[in-house]
C-alpha positions in Angstrom: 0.0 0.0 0.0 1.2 3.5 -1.0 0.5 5.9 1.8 0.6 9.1 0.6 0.5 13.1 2.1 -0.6 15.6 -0.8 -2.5 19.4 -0.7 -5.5 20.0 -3.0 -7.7 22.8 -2.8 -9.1 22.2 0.2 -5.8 22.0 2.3 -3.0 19.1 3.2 -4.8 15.6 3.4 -3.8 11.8 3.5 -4.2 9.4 0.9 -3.6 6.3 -0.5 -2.3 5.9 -3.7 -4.6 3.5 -6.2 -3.4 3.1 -9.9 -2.8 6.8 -11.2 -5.5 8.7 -8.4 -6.0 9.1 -4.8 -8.2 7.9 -2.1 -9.0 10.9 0.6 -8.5 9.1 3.9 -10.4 11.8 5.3 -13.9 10.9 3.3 -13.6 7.6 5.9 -12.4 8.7 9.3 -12.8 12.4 9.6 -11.0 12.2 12.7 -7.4 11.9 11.0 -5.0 14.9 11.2 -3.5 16.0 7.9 -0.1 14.8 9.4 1.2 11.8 8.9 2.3 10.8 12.6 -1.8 10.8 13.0 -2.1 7.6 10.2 0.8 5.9 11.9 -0.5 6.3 15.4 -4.2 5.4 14.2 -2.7 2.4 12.0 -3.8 -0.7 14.3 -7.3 0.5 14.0 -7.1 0.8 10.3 -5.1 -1.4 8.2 -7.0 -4.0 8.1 -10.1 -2.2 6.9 -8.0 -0.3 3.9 -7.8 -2.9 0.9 -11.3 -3.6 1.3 -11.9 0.2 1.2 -8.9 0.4 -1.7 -10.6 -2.2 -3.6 -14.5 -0.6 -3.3 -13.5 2.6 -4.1 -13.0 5.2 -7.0 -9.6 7.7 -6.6 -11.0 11.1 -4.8 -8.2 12.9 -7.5 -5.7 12.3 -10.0 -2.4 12.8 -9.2 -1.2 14.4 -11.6 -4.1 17.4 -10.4 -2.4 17.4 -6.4 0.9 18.4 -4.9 2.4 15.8 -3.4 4.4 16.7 -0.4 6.9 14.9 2.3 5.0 12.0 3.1 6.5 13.0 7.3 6.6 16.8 7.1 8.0 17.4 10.8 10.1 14.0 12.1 11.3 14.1 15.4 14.3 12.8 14.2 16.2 12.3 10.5 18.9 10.2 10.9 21.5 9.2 8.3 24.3 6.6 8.1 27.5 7.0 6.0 29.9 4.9 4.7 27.8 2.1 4.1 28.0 0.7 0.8 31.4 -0.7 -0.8 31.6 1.0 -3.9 30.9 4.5 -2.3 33.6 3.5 0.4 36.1 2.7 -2.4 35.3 6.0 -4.6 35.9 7.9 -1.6 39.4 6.3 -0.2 38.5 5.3 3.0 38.5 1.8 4.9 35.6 0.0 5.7 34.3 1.4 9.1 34.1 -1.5 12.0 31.5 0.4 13.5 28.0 2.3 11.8 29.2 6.2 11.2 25.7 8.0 11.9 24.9 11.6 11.9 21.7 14.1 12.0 20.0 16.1 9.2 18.1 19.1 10.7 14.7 18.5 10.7 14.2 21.5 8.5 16.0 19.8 5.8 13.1 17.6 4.8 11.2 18.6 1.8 8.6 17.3 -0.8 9.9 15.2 -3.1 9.4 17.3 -6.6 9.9 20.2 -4.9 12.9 22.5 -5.8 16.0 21.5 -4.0 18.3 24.9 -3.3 21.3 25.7 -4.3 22.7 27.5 -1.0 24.4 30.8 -1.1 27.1 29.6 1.1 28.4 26.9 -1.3 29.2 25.5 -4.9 29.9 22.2 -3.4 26.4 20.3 -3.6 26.5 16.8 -4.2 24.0 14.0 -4.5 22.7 10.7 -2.6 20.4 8.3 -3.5 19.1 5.8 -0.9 16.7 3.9 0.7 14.6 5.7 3.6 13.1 3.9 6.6 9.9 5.6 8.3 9.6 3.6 11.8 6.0 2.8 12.7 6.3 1.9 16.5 8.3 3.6 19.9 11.1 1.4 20.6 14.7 1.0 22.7 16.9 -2.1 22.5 15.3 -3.7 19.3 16.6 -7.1 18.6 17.8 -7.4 14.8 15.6 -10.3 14.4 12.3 -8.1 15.8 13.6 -4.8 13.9 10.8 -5.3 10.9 7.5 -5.4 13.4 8.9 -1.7 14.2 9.4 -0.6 10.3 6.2 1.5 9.1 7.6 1.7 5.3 9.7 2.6 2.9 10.2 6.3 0.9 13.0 6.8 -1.4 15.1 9.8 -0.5 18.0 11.9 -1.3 20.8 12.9 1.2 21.7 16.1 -0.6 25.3 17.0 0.6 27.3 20.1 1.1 30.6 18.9 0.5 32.7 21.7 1.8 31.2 22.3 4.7 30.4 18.5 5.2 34.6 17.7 5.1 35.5 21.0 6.9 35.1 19.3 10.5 34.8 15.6 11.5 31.4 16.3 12.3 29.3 16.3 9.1 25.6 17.7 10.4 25.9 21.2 9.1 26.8 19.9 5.8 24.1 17.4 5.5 21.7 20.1 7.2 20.7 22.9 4.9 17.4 23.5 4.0 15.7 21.1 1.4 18.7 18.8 1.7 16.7 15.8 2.3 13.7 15.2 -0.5 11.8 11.8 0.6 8.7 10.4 -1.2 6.9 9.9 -3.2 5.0 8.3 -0.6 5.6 5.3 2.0 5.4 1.9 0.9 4.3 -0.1 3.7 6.6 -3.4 4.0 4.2 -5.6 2.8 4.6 -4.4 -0.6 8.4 -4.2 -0.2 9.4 -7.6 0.9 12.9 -7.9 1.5 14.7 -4.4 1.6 17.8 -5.4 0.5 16.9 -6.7 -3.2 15.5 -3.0 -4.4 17.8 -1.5 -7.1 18.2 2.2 -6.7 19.6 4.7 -9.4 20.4 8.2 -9.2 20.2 10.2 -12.6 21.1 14.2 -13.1 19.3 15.5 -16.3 18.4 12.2 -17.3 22.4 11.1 -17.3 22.9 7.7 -14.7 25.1 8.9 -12.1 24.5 5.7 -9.6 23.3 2.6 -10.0 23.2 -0.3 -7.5 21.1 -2.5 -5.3 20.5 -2.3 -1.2 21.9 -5.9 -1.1 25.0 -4.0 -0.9 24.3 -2.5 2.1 26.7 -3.2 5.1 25.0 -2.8 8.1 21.5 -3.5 6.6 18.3 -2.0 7.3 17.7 -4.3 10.7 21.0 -3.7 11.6 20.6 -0.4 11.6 17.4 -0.3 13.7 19.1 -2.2 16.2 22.0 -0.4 16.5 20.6 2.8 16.9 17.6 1.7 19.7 20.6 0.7 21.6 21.4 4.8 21.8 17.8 6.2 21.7 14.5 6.1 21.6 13.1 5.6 18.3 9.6 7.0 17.7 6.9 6.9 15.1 7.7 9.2 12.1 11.7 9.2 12.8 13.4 9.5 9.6 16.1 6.7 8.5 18.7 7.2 5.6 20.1 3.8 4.9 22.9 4.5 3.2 24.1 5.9 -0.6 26.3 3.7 -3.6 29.1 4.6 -5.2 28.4 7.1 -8.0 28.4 10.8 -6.4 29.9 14.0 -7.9 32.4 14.4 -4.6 34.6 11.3 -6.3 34.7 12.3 -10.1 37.6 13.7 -12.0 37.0 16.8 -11.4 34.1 16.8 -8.8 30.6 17.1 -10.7 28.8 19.7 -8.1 25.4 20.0 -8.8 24.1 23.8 -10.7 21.5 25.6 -11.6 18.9 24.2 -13.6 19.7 20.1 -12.8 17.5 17.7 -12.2 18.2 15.5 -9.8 16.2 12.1 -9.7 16.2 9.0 -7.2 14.1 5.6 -7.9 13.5 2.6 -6.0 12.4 -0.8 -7.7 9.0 -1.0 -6.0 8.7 2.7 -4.6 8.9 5.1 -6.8 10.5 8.4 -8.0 11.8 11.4 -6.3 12.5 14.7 -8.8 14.1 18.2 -7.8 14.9 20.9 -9.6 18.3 22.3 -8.3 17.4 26.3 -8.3 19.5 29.0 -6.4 18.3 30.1 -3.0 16.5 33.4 -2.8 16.9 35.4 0.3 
């Protein structure tokens, strides 16, 4: 199921996505907030009356006619992992950490996923990620590995837009990785039933139409479970909490000469079995 946050003329809404339309989850429990968190908290109640609902019912709206926005517009947390695919290693000329390297994107970084991405006034050093997003679904601490799915709402496709410069300046990489519309995720969640395994989905990354990575999430080193167990160790994970799982080989930062990212590029992520993620990179305005 493709769970979906858009705005139509009557305001911000939830959705799910059937073939090319919507279906207002509104219409059906008028009680739901237009925010995301609400669906997840709600989801027990619900799940198991939405194919039946899926199935019965027309789309409220096409999607082409809505704006589809970040499926969780205000996270609590958005946490990214690097270093955690071989290639990208390699490309980059480090070792093969021992340990998960994880850092924070400001919550303020999230945006919708064909929404313009900026182009910050502070740097020509903007760089690329594709990867594989994790929304978590239930509050947790100390997950086993083995238990890590029950706690996994979906799946979004995102991209980890970097700020090279300032992201190599210091050993701590959270102001690069933090400006504002850095992190695109959509175009909706995928619930893991649709998914399956997590770690079979091939992901590309393609700048005006020209493949700039290309790889699967089998090539993942610390895997999506992993990951989930790691981090509960440290904190509290919460419904809504933002995962980045990781980019491939393939980003401007490692070509001869470094390929930053200009004006007028359009920067595009796809999952086998999500979906797409577009941006237009444009110059911030003041």
């Amino acid at each position: 199921m493709k769970l979906v946050r858009y705005a139509d003329k009557s305001g911000n809404r939830l959705g799910v996505v059937k073939n090319d339309g919507v279906l207002d989850l509104h219409k059906h429990w008028p009680a739901l907030s237009d925010d995301m968190l609400g669906l997840i908290q709600m989801w027990p109640d619900i799940a198991s009356a939405l194919p039946k609902l899926v199935a019965d019912s027309a789309p409220d709206a096409a999607l082409a006619d809505v704006r589809l926005l970040a499926p969780v517009g205000r996270p609590g947390k958005v946490l990214a992992i690097g270093l955690n695919c071989a290639d990208h290693i390699k490309e980059t000329g480090q070792k093969t950490p021992p340990h998960q390297i994880w850092f924070t994107k400001a919550v303020t970084s999230v945006n919708a996923p064909f929404d313009p991405i900026e182009l910050p006034m502070a740097s020509e050093q903007v760089d690329y990620e594709a990867e594989l997003v994790v929304i978590i679904g239930k509050r947790c601490k100390h997950v086993a590995k083995e238990r890590a799915p029950e706690v996994v709402f979906g799946y979004c496709a995102g991209n980890d837009v970097s700020v090279r410069d300032w992201q190599l300046r210091t050993s701590q990489w959270v102001l690069g990785k933090s400006f504002d519309t850095h992190a695109p995720i959509g175009p909706w969640i995928v619930t893991p039933d649709e998914i399956g395994d997590p770690h079979t989905l091939d992901i590309r990354c393609l700048v005006n139409g020209e493949p700039r990575q290309s790889s699967n999430t089998r090539h993942l080193i610390f895997n999506v479970f992993d990951q989930i167990a790691h981090l509960s160790n440290a904190m509290t994970l919460e419904p809504g909490d933002v995962l980045f799982t990781g980019t491939p080989g393939g980003v401007g930062l490692a070509m001869n000469p470094p390929r930053w990212l200009k004006a007028g590029d359009r920067v595009r992520v796809e999952i086998e079995r999500i979906g797409a993620i577009e941006g237009l990179m444009r110059p911030e305005a003041l």
